[in-house]
DRENNUMAR-981817 format. One record per residue: residue number from 1; residue in three letters; y, x negated, z of N, C-alpha, C in turn. Coordinates in steps of 0.1 Angstrom, whole numbers, plus 5000, padded with zeros to 4 digits. Atoms other than C-alpha are relative to their C-alpha. Last residue first. Example, Ala and Ser with C-alpha at 12.3 -4.5 7.8 and 13.67 -1.06 7.14 Angstrom:
BEGIN
k	r	nnorth	neast	nup	canorth	caeast	caup	cnorth	ceast	cup
2	ser	4989	5009	5000	4989	4863	5071	5011	5008	5008
1	ala	4988	4991	5000	4955	4877	5078	5012	4991	5000
//
This chain:
BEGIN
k	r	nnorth	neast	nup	canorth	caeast	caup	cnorth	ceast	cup
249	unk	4995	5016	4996	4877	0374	7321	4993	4994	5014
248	unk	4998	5008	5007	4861	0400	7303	5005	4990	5003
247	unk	4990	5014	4999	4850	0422	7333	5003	4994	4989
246	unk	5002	5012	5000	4825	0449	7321	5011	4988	5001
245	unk	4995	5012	5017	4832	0485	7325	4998	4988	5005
244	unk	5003	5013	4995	4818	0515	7347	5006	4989	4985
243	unk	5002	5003	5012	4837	0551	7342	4994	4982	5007
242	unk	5004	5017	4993	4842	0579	7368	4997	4990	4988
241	unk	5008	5008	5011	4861	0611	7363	4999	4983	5006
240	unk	5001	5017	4997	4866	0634	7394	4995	4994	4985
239	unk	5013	5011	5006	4869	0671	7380	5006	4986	5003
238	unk	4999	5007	5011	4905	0689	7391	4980	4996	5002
237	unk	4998	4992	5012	4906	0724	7412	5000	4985	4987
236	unk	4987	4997	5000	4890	0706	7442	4998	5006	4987
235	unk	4988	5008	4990	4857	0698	7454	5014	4997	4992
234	unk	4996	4990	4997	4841	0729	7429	5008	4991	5017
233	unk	4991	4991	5002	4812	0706	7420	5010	5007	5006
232	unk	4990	5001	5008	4807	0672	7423	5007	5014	5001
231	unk	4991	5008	4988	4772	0678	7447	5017	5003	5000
230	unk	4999	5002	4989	4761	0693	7412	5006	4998	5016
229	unk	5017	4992	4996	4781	0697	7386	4993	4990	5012
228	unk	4991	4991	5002	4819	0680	7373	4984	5012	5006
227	unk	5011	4994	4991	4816	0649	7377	5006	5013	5001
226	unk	4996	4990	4988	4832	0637	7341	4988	5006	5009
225	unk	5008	4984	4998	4816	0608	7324	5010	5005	5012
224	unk	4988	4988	4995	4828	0578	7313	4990	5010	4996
223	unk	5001	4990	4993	4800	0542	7311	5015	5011	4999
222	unk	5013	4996	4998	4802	0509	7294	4993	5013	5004
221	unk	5008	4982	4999	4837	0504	7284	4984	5000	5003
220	unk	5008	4992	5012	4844	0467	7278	4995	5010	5010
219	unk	5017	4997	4995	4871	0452	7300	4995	5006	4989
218	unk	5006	5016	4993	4905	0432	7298	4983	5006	5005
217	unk	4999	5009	5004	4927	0466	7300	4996	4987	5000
216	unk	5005	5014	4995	4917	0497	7311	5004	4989	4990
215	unk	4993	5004	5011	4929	0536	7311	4999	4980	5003
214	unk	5002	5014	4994	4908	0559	7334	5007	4988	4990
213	unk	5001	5008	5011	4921	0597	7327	5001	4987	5013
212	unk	5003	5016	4993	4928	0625	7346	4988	4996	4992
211	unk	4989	5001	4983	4945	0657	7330	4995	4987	5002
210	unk	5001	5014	4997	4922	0661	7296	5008	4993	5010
209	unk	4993	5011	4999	4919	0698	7299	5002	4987	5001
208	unk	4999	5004	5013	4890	0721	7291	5012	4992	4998
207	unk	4988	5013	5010	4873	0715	7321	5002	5005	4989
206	unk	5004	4996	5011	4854	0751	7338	5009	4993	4990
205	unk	5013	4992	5003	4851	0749	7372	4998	5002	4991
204	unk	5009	5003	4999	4874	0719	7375	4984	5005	4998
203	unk	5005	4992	4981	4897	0734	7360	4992	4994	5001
202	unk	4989	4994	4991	4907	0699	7344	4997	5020	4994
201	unk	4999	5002	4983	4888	0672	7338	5003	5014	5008
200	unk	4992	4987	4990	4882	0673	7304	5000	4999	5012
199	unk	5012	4990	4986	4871	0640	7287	5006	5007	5001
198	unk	4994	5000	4988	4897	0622	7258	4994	5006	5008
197	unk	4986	4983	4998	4880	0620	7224	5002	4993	5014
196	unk	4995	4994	5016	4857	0593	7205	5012	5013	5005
195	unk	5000	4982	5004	4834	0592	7233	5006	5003	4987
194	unk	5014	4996	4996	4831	0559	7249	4999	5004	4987
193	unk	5009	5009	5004	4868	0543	7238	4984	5002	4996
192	unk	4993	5006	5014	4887	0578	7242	4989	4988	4993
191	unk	5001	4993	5004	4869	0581	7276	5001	5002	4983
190	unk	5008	4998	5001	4878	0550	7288	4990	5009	4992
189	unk	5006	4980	4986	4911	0557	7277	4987	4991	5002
188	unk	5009	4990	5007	4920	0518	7262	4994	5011	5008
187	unk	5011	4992	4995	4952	0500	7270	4992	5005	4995
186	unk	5017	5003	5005	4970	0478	7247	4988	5004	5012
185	unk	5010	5011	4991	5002	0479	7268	4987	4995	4997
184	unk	4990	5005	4999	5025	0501	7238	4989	4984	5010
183	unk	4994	5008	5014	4997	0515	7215	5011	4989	5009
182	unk	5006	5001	5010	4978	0529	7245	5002	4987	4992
181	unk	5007	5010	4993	5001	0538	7272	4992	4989	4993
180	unk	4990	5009	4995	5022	0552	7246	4992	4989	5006
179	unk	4982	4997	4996	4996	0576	7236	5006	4985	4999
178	unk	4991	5012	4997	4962	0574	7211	5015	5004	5011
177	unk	5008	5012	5000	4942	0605	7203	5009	4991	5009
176	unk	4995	5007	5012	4957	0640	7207	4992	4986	5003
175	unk	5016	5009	4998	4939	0665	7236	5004	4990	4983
174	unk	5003	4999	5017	4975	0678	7246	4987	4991	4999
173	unk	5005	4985	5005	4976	0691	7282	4990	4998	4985
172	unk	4997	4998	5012	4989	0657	7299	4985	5012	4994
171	unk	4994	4982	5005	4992	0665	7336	5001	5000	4988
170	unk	4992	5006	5010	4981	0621	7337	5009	5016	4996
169	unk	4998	4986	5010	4963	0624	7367	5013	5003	4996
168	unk	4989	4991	4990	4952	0590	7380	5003	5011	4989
167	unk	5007	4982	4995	4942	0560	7369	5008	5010	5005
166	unk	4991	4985	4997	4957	0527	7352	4997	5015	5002
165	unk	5005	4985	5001	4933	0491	7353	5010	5016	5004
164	unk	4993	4989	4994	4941	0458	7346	4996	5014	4997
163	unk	5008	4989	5004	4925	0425	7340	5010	5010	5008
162	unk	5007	4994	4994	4948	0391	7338	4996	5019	5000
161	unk	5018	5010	5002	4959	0369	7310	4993	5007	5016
160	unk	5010	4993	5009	4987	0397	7302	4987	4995	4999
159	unk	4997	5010	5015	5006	0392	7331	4988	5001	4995
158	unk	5019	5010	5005	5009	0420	7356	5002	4994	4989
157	unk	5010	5007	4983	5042	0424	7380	4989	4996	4991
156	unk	4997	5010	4986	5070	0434	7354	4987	4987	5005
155	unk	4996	5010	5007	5052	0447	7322	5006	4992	5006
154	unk	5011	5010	5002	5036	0466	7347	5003	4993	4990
153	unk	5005	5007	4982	5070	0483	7361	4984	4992	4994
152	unk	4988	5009	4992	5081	0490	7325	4994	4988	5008
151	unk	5006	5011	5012	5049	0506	7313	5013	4991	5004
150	unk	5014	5007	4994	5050	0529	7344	4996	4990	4988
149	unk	4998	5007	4990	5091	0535	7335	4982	4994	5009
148	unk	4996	5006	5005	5079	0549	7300	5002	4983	5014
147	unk	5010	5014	5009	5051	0563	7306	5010	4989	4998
146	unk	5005	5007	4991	5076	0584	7334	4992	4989	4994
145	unk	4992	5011	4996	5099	0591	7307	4995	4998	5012
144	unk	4996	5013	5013	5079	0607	7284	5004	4991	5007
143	unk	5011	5010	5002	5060	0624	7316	5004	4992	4986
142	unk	4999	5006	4991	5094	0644	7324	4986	4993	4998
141	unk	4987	5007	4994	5102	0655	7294	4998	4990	5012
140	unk	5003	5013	5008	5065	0667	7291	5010	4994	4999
139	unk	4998	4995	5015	5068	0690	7321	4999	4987	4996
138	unk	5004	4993	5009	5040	0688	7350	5011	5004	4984
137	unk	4989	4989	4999	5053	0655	7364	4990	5012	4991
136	unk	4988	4999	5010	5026	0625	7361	5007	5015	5006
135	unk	5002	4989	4997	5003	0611	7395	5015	5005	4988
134	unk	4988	4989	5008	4996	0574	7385	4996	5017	5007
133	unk	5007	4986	4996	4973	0549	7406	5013	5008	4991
132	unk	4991	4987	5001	4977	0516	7389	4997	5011	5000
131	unk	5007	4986	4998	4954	0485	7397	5014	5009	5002
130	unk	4986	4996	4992	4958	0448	7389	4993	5019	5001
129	unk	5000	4984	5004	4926	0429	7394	5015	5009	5003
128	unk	4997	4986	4990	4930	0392	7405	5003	5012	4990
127	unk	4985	4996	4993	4916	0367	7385	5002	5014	5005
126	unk	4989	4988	5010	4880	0359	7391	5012	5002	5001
125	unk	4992	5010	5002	4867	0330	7415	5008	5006	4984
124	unk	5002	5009	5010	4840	0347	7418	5009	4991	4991
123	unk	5006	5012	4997	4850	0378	7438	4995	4989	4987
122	unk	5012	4998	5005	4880	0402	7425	4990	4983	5010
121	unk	5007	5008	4997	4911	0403	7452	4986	5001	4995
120	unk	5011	5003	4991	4931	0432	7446	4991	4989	4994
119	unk	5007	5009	5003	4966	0440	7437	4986	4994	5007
118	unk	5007	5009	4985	4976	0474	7446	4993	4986	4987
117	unk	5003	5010	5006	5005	0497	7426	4987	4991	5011
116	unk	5002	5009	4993	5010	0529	7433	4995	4992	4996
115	unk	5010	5007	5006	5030	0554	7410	4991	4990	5012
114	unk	5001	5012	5000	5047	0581	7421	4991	4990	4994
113	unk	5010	5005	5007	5061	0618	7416	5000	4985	5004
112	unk	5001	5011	4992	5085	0643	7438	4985	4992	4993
111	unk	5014	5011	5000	5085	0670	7415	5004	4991	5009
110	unk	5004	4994	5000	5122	0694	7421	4982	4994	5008
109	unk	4996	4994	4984	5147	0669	7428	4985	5005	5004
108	unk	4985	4989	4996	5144	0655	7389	4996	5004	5018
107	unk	4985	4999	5008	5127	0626	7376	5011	5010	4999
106	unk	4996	4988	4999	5103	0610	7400	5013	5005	4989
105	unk	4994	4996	5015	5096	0578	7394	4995	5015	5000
104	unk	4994	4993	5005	5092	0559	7425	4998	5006	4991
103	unk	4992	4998	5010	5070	0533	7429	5004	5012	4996
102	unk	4999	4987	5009	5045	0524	7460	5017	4998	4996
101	unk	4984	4989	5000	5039	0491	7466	4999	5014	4995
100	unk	4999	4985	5004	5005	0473	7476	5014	5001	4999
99	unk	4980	5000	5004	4996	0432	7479	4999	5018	5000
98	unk	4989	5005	4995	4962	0420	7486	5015	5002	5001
97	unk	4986	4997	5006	4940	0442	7487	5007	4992	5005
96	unk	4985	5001	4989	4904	0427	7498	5016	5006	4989
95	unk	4991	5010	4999	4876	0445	7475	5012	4994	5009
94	unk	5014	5013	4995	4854	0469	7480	5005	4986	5000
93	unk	5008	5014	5008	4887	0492	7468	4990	4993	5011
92	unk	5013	5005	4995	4905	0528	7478	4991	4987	4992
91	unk	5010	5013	5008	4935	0531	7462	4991	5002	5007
90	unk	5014	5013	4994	4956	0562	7474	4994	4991	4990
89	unk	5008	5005	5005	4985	0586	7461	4991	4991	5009
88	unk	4997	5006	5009	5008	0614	7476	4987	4993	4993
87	unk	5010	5000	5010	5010	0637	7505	5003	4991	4988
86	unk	5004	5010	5012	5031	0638	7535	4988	5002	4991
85	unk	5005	5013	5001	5041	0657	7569	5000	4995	4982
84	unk	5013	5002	4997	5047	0692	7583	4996	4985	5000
83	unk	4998	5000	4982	5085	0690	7576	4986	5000	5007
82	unk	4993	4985	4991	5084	0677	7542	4992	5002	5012
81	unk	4998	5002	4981	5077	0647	7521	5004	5012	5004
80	unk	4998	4983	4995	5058	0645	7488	5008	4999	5011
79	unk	4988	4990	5007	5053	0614	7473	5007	5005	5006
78	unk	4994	4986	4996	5037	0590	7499	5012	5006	4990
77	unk	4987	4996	4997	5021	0557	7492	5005	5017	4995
76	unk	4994	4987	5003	4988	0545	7503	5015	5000	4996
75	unk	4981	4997	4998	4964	0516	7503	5009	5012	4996
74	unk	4987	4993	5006	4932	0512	7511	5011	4995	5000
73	unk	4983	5003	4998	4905	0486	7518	5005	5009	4989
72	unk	4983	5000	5014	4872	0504	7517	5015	4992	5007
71	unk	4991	5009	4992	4845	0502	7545	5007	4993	4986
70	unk	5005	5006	5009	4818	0530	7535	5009	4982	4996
69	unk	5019	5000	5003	4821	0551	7560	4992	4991	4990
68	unk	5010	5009	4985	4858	0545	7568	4989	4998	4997
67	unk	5003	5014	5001	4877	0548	7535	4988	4997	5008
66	unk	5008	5003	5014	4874	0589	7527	4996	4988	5007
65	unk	5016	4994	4997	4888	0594	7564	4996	4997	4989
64	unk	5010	5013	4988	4913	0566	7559	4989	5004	5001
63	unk	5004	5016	5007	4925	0580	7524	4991	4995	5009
62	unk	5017	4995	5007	4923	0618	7545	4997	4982	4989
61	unk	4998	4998	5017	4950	0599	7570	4988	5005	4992
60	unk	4996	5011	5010	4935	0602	7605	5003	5001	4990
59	unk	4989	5004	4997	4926	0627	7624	5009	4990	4993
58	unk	4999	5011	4991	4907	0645	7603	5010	4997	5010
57	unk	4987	5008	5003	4908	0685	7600	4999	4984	5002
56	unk	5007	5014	5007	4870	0695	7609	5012	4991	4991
55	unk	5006	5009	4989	4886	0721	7633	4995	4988	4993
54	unk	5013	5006	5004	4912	0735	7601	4991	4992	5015
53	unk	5008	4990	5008	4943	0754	7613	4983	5000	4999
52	unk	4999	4994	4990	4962	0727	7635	4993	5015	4997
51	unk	5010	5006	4990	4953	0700	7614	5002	5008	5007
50	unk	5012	4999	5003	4968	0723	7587	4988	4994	5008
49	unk	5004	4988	4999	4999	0725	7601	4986	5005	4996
48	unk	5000	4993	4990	5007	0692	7611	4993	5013	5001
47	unk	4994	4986	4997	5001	0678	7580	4997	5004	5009
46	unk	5002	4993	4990	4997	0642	7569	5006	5011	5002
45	unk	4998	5012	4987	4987	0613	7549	5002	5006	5011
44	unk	4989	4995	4987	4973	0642	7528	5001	4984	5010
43	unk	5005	5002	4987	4961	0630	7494	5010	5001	5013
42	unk	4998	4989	4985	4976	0648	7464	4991	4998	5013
41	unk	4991	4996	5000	4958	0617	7439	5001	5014	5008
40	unk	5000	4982	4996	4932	0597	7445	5017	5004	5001
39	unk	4987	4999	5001	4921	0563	7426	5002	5011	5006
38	unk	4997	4978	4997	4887	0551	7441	5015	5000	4999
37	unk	4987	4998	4999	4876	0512	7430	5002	5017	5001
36	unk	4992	5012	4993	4844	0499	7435	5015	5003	5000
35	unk	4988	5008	5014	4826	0529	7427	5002	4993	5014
34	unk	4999	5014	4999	4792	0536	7452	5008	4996	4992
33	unk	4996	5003	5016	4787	0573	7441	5003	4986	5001
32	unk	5013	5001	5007	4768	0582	7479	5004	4994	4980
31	unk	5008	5009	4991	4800	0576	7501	4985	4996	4989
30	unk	4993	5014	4996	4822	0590	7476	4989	4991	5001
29	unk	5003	5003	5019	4796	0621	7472	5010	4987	4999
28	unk	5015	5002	5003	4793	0623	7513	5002	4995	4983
27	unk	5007	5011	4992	4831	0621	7518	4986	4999	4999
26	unk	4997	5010	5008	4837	0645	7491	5000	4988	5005
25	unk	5007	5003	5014	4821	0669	7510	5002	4989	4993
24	unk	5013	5006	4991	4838	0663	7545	4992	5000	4986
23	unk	4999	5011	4994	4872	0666	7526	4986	4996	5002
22	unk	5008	5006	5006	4861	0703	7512	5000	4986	5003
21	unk	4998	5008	5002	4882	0730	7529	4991	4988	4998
20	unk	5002	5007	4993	4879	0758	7512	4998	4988	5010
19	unk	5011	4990	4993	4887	0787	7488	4991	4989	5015
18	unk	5000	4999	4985	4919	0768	7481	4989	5010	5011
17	unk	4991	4987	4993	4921	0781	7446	5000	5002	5014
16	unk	4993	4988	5011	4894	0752	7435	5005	5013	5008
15	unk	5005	4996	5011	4883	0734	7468	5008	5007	4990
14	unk	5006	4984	5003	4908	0720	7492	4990	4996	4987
13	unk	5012	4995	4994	4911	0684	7503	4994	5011	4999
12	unk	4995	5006	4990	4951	0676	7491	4984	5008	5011
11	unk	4998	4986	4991	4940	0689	7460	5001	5002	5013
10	unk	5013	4996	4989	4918	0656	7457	5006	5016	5006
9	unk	4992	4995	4993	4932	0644	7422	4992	5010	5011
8	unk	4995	4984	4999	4904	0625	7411	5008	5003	5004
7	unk	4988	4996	4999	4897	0587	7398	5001	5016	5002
6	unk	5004	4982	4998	4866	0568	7400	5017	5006	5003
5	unk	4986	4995	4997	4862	0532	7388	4996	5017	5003
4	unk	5003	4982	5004	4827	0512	7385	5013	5008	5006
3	unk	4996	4988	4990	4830	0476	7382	4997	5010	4993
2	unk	5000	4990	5005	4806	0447	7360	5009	5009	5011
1	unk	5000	4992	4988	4812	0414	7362	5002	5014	4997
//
């Protein structure tokens, strides 16, 4: 069975340096990229102040506005909180979700960081798909010990005879081979696996950082590519990376 994953940080809907607001765009290129699974990071669950700015503001969660058109089960959990409203992570899946939590692991006052977890419902009498949305801290203190507690928490809930997948933007800078995630859960980057390196994602206008990352376990790599041109471009300050892989179980 073959899926197609997509992972961006959505800059809570703006374009690069906030020159716009872009939501309705990345609703068409969503809608038209047909992944089965959509990781998103800085998604607005909600702001007062900006619905009250913007006319083409949704009403509804931007996870739900992405979901609708193309009839996704989401799930959301909320980093960020303040007096306007909420921002955090999303799943989007073709699949039924069965189960969601969001996970903590923030590590000082400052960041407000999480993980989200969704178990979903493969067809074919497949085992269930585990799925980890990550959003890391900008210092590196603070992302040692968040790999550490996101390798934790999945050594918890997923057992190793089923498929798993970890997205999401990883704020890691260094373009080195192998991490933790890696060597410790027998993950493989998509990218890394393809390519021989780690993709860029990150300015979007002009990647030379490896920030978000597809990280798989129980599949063969077939496809990673950053969108990063055409349609793709210039919807937020990260690069969407997308990658298709082959079920093994």
């Amino acid at each position: 069975m073959k899926l197609n994953f997509l992972t961006m940080n959505v800059h809570k809907g703006f374009s690069a340096l906030n020159k716009r607001f872009a939501l309705p765009e990345l609703r068409e290129c969503l809608h038209a990229r047909d992944a089965d699974l959509v990781f998103l990071q800085e998604v607005v669950g909600q702001n007062l102040r900006k619905a009250e700015k913007y006319l083409d503001w949704p009403p509804e969660p931007q996870h739900e506005y992405l979901a609708k058109t193309s009839g996704f089960s989401h799930a959301y959990g909320r980093n960020a909180v303040y007096t306007a409203g909420h921002h955090g992570n999303a799943i989007l899946s073709r699949f039924p979700i069965l189960y969601s939590e969001k996970v903590d692991i923030s590590t000082n006052r400052v960041e407000k960081r999480g993980l989200l977890y969704a178990k979903v419902a493969l067809p074919g009498g497949k085992p269930p798909l585990h799925c980890v949305c990550v959003h890391l801290g900008l210092l590196r203190t603070s992302r040692r010990k968040q790999v550490i507690m996101i390798s934790d928490y999945i050594q918890s809930v997923v057992p190793d005879t089923e498929p798993l997948v970890v997205a999401g933007d990883f704020n890691e800078w260094r373009k080195r081979g192998q991490d933790e995630l890696e060597t410790r859960l027998l993950l493989k980057d998509a990218g890394l696996e393809l390519h021989g390196r780690k993709l860029r994602t990150f300015p979007a206008l002009l990647p030379v950082f490896p920030l978000d990352r597809v990280y798989l376990r129980g599949f063969k790599v077939l496809k990673a590519e950053v969108l990063d041109k055409g349609p793709w471009k210039d919807l937020s300050d990260h690069a969407a990376f997308s990658a298709e892989a082959e079920c093994r179980f």
